[in-house]
BAFI-341147 format. One record per residue: x, y, z of N, C-alpha, C in turn; residue in one letter. Coordinates in steps of 0.2 Angstrom, whole numbers, plus 5000, padded with zeros to 4 digits. Example, Ala and Ser with C-alpha at 12.3 -4.5 7.8 and 13.67 -1.06 7.14 Angstrom:
<nodes>
<<5066,4972,5039>,<5062,4978,5039>,<5066,4984,5039>,'a'>
<<5064,4989,5035>,<5068,4995,5036>,<5064,5000,5039>,'s'>
</nodes>
This chain:
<nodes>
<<5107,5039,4915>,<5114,5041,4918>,<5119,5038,4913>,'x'>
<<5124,5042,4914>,<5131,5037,4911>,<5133,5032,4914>,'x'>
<<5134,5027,4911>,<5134,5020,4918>,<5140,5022,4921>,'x'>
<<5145,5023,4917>,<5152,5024,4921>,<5154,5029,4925>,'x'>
<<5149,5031,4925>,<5150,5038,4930>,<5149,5036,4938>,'x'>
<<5155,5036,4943>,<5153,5033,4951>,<5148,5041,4954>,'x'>
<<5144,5037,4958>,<5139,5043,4962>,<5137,5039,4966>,'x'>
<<5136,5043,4973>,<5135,5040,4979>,<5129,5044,4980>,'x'>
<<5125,5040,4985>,<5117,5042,4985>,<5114,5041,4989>,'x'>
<<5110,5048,4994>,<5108,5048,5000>,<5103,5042,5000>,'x'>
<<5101,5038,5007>,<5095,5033,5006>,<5095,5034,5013>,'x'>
<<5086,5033,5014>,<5084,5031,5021>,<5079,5027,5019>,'x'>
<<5078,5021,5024>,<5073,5015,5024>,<5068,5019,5033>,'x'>
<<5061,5015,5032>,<5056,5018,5035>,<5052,5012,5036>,'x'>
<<5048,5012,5041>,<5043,5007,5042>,<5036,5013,5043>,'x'>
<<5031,5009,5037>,<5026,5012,5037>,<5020,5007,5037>,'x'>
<<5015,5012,5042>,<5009,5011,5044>,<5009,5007,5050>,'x'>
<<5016,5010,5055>,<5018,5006,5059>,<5018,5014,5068>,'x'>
<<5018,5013,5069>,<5022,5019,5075>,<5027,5016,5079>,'x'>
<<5031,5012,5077>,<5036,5008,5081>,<5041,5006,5075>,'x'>
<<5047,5007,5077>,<5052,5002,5073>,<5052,4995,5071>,'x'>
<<5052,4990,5065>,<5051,4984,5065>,<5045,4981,5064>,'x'>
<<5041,4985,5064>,<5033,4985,5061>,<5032,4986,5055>,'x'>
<<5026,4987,5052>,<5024,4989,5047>,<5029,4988,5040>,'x'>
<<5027,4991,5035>,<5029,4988,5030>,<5037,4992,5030>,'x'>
<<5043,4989,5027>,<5047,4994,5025>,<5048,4996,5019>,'x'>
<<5051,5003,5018>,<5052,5007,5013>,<5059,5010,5011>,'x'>
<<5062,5009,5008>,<5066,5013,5004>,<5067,5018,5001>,'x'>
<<5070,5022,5000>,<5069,5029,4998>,<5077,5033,4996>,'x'>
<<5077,5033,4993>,<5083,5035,4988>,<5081,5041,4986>,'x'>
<<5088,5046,4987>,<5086,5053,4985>,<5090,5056,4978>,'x'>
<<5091,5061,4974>,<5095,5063,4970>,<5094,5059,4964>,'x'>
<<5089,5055,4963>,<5092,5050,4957>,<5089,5052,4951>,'x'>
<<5090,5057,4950>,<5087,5061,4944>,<5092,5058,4938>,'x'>
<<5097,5056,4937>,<5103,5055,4932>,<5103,5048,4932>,'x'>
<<5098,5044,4937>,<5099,5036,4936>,<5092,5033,4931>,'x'>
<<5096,5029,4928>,<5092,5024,4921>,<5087,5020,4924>,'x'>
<<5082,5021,4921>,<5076,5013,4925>,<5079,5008,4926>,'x'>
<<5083,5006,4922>,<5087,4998,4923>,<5091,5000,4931>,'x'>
<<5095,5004,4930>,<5099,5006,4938>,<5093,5007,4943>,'x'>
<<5088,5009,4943>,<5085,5010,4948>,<5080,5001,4947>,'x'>
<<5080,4997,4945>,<5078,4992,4946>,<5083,4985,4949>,'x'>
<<5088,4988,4948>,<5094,4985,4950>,<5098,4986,4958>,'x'>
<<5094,4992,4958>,<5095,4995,4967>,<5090,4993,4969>,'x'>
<<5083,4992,4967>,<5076,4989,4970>,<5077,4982,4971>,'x'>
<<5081,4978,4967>,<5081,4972,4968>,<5086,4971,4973>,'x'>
<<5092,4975,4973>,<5096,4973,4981>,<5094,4977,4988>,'x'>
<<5089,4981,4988>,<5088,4983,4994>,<5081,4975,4995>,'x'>
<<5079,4974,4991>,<5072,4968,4989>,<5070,4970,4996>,'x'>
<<5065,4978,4996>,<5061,4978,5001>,<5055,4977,4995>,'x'>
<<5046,4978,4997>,<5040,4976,4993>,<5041,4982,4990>,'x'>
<<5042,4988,4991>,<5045,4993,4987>,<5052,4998,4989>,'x'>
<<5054,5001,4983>,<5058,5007,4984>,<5058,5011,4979>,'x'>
<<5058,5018,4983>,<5054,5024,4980>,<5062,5029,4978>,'x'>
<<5061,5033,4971>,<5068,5035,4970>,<5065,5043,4968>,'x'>
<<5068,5046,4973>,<5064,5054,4973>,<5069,5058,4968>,'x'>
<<5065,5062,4963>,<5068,5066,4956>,<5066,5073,4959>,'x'>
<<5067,5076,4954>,<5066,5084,4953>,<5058,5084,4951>,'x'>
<<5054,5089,4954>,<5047,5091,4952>,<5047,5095,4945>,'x'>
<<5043,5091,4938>,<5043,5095,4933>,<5039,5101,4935>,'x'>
<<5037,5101,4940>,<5030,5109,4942>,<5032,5113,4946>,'x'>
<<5033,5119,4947>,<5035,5122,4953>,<5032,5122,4958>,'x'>
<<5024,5120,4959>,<5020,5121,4965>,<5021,5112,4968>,'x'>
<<5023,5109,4964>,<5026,5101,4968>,<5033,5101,4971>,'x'>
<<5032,5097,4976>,<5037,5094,4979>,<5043,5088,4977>,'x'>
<<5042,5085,4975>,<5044,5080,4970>,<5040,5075,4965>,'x'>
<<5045,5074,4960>,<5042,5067,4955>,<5047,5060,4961>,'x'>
<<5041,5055,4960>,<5044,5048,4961>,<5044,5043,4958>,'x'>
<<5048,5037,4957>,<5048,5030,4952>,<5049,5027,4959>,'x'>
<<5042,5021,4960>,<5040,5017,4964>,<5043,5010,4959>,'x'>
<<5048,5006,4961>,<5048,4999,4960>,<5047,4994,4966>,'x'>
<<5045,4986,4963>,<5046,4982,4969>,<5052,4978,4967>,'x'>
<<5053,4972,4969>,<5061,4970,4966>,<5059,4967,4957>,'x'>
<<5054,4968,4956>,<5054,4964,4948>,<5052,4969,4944>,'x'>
<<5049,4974,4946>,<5045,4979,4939>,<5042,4984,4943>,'x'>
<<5043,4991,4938>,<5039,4998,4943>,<5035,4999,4940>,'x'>
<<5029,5003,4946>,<5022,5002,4947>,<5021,5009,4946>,'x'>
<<5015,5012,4945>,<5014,5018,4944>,<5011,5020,4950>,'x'>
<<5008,5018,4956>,<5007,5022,4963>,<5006,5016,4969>,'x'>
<<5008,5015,4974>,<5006,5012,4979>,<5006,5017,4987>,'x'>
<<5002,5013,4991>,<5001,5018,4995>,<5006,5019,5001>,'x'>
<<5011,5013,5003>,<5015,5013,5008>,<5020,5017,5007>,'x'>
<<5024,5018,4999>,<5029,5024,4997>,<5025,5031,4998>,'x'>
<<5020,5031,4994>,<5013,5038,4997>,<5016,5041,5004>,'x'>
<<5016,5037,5008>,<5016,5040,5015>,<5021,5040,5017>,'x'>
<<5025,5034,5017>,<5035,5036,5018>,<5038,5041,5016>,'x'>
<<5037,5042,5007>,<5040,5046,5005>,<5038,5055,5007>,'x'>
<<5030,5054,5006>,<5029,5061,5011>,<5031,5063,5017>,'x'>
<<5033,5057,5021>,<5034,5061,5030>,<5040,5062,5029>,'x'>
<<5045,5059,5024>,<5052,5058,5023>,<5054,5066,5023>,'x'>
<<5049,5068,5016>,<5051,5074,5013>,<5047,5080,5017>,'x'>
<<5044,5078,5020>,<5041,5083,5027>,<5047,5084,5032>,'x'>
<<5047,5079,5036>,<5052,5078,5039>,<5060,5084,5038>,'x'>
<<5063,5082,5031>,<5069,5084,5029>,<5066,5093,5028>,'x'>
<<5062,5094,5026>,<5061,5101,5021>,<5057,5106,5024>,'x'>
<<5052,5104,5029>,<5045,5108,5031>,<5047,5110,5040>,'x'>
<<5048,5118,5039>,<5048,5120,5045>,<5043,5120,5051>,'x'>
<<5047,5119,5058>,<5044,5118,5063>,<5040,5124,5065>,'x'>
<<5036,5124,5067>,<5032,5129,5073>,<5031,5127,5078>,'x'>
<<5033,5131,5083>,<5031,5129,5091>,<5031,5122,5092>,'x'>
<<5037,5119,5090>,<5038,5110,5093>,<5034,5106,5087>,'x'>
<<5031,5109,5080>,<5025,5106,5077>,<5026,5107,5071>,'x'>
<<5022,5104,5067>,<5024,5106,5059>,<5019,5100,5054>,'x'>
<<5017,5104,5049>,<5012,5101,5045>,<5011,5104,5039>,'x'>
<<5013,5100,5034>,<5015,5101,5027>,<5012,5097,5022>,'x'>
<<5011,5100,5017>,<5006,5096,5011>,<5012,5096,5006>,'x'>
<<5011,5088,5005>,<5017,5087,5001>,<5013,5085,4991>,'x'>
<<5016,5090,4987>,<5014,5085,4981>,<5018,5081,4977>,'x'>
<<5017,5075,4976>,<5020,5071,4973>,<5019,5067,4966>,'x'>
<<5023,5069,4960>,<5021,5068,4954>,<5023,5061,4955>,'x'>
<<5019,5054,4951>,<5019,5046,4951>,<5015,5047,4945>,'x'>
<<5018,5039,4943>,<5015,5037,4938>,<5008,5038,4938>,'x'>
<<5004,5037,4941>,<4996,5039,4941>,<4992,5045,4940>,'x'>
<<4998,5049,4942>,<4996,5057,4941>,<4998,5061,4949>,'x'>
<<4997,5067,4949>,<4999,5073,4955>,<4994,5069,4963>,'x'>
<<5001,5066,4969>,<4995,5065,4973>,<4998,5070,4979>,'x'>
<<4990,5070,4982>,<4991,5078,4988>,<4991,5074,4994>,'x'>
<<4996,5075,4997>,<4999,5071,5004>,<4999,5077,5010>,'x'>
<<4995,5078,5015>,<4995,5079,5021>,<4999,5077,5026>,'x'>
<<5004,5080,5029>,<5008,5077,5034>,<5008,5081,5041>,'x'>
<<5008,5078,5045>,<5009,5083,5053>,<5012,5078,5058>,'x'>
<<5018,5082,5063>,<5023,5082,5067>,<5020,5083,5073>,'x'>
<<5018,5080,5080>,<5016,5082,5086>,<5021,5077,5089>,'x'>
<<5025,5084,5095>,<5027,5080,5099>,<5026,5071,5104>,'x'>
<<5028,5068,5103>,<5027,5063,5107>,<5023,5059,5103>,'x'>
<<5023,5060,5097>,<5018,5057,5094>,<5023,5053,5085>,'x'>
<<5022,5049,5085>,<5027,5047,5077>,<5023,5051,5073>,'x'>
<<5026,5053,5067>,<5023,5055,5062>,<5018,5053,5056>,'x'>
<<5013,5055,5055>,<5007,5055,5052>,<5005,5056,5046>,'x'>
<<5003,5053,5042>,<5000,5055,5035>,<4995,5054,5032>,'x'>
<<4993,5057,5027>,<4988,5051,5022>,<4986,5059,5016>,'x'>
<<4984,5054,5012>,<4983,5057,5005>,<4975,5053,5002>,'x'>
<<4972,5057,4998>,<4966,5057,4994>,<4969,5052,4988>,'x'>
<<4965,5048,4988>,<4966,5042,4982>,<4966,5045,4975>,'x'>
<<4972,5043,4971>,<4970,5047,4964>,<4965,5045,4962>,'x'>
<<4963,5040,4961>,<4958,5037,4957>,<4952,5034,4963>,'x'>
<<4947,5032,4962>,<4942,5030,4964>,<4941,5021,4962>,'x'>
<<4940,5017,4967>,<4938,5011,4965>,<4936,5009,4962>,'x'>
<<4935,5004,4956>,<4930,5002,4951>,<4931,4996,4949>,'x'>
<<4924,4989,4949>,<4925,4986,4949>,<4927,4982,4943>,'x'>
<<4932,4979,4941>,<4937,4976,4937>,<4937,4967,4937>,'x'>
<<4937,4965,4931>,<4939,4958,4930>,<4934,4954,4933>,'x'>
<<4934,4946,4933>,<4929,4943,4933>,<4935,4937,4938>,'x'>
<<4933,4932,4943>,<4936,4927,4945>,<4932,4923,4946>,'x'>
<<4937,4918,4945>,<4934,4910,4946>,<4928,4908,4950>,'x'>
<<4925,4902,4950>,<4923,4900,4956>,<4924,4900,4963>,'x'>
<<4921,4901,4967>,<4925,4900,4973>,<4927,4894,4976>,'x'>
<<4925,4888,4971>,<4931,4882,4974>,<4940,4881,4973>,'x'>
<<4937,4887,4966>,<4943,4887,4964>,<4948,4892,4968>,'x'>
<<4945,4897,4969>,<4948,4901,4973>,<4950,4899,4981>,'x'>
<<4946,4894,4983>,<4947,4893,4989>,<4955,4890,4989>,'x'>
<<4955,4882,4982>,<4959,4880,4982>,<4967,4883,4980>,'x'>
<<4966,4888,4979>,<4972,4894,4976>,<4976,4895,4982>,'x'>
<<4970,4897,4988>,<4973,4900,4995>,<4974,4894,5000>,'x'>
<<4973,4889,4997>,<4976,4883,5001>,<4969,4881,5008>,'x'>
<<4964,4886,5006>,<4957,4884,5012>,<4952,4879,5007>,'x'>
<<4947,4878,5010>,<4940,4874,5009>,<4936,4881,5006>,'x'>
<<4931,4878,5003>,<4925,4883,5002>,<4921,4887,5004>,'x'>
<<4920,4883,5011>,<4916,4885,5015>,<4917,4889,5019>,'x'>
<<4924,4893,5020>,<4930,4896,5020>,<4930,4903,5018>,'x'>
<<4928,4904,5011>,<4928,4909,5007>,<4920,4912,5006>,'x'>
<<4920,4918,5008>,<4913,4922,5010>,<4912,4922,5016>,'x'>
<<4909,4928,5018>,<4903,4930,5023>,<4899,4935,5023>,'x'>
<<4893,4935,5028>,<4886,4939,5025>,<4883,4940,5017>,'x'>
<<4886,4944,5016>,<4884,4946,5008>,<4890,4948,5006>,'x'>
<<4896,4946,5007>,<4903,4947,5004>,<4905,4941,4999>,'x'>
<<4905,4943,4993>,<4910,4937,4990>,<4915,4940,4985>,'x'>
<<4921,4935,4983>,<4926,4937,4980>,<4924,4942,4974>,'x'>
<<4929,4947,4973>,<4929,4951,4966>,<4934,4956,4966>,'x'>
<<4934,4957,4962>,<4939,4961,4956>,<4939,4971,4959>,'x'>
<<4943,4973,4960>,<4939,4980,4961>,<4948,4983,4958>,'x'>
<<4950,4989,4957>,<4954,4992,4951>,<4955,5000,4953>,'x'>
<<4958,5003,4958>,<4959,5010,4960>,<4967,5013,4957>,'x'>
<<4971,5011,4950>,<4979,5011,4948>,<4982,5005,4948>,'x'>
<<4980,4999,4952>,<4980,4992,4953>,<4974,4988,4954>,'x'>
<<4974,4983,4951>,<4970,4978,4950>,<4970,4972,4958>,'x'>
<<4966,4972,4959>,<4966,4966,4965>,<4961,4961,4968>,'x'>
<<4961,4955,4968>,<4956,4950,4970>,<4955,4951,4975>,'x'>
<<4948,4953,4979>,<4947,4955,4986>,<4944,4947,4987>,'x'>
<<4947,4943,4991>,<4944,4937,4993>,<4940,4936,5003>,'x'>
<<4935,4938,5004>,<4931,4938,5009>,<4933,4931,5013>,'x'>
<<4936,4931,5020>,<4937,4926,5021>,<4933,4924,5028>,'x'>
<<4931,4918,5031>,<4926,4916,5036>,<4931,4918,5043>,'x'>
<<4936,4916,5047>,<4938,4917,5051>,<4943,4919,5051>,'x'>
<<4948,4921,5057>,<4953,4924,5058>,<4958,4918,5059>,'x'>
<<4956,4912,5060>,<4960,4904,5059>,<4959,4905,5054>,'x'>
<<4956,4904,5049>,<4955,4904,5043>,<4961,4907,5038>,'x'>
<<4960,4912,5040>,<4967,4918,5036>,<4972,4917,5036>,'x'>
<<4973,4916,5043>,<4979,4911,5046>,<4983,4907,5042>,'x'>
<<4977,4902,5039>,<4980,4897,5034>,<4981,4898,5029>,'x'>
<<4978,4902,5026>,<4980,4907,5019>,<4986,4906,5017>,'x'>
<<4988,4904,5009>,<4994,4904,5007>,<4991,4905,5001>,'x'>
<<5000,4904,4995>,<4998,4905,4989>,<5001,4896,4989>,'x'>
<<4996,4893,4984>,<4995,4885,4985>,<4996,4884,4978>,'x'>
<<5002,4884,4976>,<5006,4881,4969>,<5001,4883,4963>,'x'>
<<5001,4875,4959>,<4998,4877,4953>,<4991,4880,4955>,'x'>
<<4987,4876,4959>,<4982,4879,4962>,<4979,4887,4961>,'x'>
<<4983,4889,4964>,<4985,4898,4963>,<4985,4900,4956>,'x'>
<<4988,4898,4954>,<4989,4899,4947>,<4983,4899,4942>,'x'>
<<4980,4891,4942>,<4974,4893,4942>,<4968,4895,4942>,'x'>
<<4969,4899,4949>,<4963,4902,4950>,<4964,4912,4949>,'x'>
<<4972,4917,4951>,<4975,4919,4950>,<4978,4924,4945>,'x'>
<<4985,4919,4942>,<4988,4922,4936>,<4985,4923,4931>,'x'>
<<4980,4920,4930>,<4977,4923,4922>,<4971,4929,4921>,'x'>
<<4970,4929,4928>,<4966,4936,4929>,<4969,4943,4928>,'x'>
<<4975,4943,4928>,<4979,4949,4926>,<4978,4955,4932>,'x'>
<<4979,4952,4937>,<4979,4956,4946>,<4985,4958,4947>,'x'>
<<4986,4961,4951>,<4992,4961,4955>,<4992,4962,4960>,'x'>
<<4989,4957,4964>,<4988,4953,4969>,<4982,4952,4971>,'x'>
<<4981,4948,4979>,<4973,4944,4982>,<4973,4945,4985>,'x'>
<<4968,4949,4988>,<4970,4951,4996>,<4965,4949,5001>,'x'>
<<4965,4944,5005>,<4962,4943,5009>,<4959,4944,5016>,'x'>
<<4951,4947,5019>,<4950,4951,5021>,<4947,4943,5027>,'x'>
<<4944,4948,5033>,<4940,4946,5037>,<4938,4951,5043>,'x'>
<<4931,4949,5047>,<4928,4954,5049>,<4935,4952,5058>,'x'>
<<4934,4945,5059>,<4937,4945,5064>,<4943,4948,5064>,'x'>
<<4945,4952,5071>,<4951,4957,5071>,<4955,4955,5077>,'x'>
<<4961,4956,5078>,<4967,4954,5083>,<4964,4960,5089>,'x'>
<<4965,4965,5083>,<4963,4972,5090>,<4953,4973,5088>,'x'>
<<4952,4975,5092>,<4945,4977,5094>,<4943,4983,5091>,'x'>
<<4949,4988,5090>,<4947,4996,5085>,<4947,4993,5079>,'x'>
<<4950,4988,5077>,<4949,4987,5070>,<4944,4982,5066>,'x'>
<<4941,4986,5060>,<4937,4982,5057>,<4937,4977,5052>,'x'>
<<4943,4977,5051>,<4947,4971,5046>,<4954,4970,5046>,'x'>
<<4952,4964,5047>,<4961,4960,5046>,<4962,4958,5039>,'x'>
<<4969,4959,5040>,<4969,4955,5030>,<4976,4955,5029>,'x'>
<<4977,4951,5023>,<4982,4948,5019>,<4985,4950,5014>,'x'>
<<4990,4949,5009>,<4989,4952,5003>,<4995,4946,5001>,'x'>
<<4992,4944,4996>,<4999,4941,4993>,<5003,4941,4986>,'x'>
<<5005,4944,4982>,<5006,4949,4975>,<5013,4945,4973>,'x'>
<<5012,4936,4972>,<5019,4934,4970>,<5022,4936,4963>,'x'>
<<5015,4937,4960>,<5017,4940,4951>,<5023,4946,4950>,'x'>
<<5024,4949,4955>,<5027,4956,4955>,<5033,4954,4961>,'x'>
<<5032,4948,4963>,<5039,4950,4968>,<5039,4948,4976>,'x'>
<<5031,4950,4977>,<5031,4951,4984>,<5027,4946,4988>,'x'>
<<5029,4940,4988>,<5027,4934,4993>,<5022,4936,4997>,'x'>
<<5023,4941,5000>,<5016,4943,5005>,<5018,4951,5010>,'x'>
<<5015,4954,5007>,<5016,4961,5010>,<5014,4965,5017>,'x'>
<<5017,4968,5020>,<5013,4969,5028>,<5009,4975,5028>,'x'>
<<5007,4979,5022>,<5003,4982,5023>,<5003,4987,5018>,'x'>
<<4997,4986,5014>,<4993,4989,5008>,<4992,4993,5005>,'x'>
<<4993,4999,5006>,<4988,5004,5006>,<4984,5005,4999>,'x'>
<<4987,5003,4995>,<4983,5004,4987>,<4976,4997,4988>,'x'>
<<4980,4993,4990>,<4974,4990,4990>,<4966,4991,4995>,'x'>
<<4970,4995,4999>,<4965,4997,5003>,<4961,5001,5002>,'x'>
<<4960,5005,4997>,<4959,5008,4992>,<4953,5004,4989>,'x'>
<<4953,5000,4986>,<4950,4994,4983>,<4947,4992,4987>,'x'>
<<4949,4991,4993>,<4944,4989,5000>,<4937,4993,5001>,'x'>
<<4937,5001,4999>,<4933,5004,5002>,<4929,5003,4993>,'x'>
<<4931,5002,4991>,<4924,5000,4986>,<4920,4995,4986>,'x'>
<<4923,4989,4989>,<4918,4984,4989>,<4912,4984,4996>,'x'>
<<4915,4989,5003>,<4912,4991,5009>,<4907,4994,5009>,'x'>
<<4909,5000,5003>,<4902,5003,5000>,<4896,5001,4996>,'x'>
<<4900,4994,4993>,<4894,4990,4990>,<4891,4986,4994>,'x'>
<<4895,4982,4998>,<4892,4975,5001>,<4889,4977,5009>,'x'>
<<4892,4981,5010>,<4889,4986,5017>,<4884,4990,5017>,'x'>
<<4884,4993,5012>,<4878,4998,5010>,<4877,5005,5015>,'x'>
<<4885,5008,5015>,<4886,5014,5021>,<4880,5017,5017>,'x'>
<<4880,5021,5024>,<4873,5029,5021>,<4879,5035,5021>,'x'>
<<4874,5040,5016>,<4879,5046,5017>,<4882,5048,5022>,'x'>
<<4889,5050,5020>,<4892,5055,5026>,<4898,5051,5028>,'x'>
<<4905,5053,5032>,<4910,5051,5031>,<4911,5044,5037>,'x'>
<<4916,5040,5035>,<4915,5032,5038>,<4924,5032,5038>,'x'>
<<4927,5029,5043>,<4931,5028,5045>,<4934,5019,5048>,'x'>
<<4938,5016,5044>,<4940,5009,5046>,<4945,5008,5048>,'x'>
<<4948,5005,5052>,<4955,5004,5053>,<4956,4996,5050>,'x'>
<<4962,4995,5047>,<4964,4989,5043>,<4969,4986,5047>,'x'>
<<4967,4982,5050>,<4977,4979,5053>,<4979,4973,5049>,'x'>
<<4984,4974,5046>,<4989,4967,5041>,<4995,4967,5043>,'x'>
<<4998,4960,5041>,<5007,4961,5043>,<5008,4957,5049>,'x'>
<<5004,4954,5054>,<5000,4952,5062>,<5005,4944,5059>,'x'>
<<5002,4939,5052>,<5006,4934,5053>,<5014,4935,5052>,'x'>
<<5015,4940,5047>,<5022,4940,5045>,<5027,4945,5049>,'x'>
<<5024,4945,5058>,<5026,4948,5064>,<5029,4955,5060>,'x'>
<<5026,4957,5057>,<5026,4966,5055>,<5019,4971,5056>,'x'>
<<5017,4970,5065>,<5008,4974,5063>,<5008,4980,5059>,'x'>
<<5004,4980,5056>,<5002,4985,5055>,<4994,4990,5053>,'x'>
<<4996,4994,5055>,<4988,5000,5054>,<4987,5003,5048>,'x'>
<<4982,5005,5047>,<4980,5008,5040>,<4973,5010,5040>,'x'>
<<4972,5020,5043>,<4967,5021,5044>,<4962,5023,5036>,'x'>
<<4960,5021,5035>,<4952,5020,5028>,<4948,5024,5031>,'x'>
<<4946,5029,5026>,<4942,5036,5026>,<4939,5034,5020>,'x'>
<<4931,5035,5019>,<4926,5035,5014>,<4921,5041,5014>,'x'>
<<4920,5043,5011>,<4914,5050,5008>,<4909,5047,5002>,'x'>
<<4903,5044,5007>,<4899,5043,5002>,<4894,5050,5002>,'x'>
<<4891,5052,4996>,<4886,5058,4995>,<4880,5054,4990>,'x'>
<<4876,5057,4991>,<4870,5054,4986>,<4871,5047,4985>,'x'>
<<4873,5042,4988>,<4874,5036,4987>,<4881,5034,4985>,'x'>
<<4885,5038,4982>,<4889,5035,4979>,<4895,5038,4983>,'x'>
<<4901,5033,4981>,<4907,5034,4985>,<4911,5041,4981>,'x'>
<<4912,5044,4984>,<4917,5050,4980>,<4924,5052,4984>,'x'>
<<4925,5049,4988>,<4932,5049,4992>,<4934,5044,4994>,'x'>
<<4942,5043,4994>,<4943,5038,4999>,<4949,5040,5000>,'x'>
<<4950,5040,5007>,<4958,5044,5008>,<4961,5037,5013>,'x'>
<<4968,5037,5013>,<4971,5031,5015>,<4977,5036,5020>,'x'>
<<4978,5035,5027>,<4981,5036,5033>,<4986,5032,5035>,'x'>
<<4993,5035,5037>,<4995,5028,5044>,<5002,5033,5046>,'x'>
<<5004,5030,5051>,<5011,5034,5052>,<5016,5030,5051>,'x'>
<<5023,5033,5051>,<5029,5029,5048>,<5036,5031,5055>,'x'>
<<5041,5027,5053>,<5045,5028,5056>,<5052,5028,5053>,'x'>
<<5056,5032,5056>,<5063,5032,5051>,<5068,5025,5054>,'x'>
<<5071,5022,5051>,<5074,5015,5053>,<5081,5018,5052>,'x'>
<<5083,5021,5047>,<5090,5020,5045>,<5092,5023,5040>,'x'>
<<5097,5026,5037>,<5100,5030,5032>,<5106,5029,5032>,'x'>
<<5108,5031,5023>,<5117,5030,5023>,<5116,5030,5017>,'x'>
<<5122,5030,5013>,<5125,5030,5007>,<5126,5023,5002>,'x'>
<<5121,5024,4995>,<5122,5017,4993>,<5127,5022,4986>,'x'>
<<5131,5017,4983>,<5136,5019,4979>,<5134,5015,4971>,'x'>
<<5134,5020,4966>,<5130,5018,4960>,<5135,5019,4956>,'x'>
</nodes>
């Protein structure tokens, strides 16, 4: 853009993977910003400092619906899944015709990653709904520490880290992420990011973040609680995943050893940092091997207005 040029610019912020206001992660979403410089949209991602904010362009393709630039407040990322889903109910919501009280639109969205296909549907009484097919598929990536060290990263003991036949590793679906298998739901609890400790055991692995898992659940429908904490990028501790969850369903098809045919998880995170949140996890294994993984949740609209650039 020209810096000197004043321009005012629509934004709405969103809570996702949440069906309630004040849950789930929040999102920002800035529209029109087709004439704003990277530096200016990193400059707005740092005073709005939600874990991200998403700044909706013009589609280079006719058959899409918009290009996005996802930042969090230090550096922009090429896909995550919390904007995936905001951004698409956002532009469902604004753009996509009703039927008989109902509406359900497939949104495409150009991201650094490449073209992702978003699924959205409106039913009365009900918040709004999304999920999309993962561009890319799980794979496992990078190597980590021992697990003493890892424990001591996370501020737990040893004996702390692992269960059944889960232990820590590296898995890579557009991001990079240490999955760390944790013993309890106290346990988790205790979880933090533990100074040089962290350090470490963490920064030199080249992640972008650790997220930590367990089978114990708050709710009953859900098959894993978990953590995330990505201070490399910004985000102290985030309420809820979706790219990493992504990465979650590689390690379930390894360690779990699903049989063919489609598998459905619910993810709740965000419980310590009083933002629940849900995150429904869809896998399609065929012939043994994982070939889908689609990520679900609903969102809700918080608030809109004008920020001035």
């Amino acid at each position: 853009m020209v810096e000197d040029t004043f321009m005012a610019l629509k934004y709405y912020t969103l809570d996702v993977f949440t069906d309630r206001r004040f849950g789930g992660n929040p999102l920002a979403v800035v529209l029109g910003g087709d004439a704003l410089s990277g530096e200016t949209m990193q400059a707005i991602a740092r005073e709005f400092n939600l874990s991200e904010t998403v700044f909706v362009l013009g589609s280079t393709r006719p058959a899409h619906s918009a290009k996005m630039r996802i930042f969090t407040p230090r550096s922009e990322i090429p896909f995550a899944g919390h904007p995936t889903i905001g951004t698409a109910t956002l532009l469902a919501e604004l753009n996509a015709p009703v039927h008989n009280g109902e509406k359900d639109a497939l949104i495409m969205l150009e991201q650094g990653i490449g073209t992702v296909r978003v699924g959205a549907r409106f039913r009365a009484g009900a918040p709004p709904f999304a999920e999309f097919d993962a561009p890319k598929l799980p794979a496992e990536a990078g190597v980590l520490p021992p697990d003493d060290v890892i424990a001591a990263g996370l501020g737990l003991i040893p004996s702390e880290v692992g269960f059944e036949n889960h232990h820590p590793i590296c898995y890579a679906a557009g991001h990079t992420f240490a999955f760390v298998p944790v013993t309890t739901l106290e346990a988790i609890g205790r979880a933090r990011v533990n100074g040089s400790h962290w350090e470490k055991a963490f920064d030199e692995q080249g992640i972008t973040g650790v997220y930590v898992y367990t089978r114990q659940c708050v709710h009953t429908g859900s098959s894993f609680h978990v953590r995330m904490f990505a201070p490399q990028v910004g985000i102290a501790e985030d309420p809820a995943t979706g790219s990493a969850a992504v990465g979650l369903a590689g390690l379930v098809h390894q360690f779990d050893g699903l049989p063919d045919g489609t598998h459905k998880r619910v993810v709740e995170q965000g419980y310590e940092m009083g933002r629940p949140s849900q995150i429904v996890l869809t896998l399609v294994v065929a012939a043994g091997k994982l070939t889908m993984v689609r990520i679900g949740g609903s969102s809700v609209r918080v608030s809109e207005g004008m920020i001035e650039v």
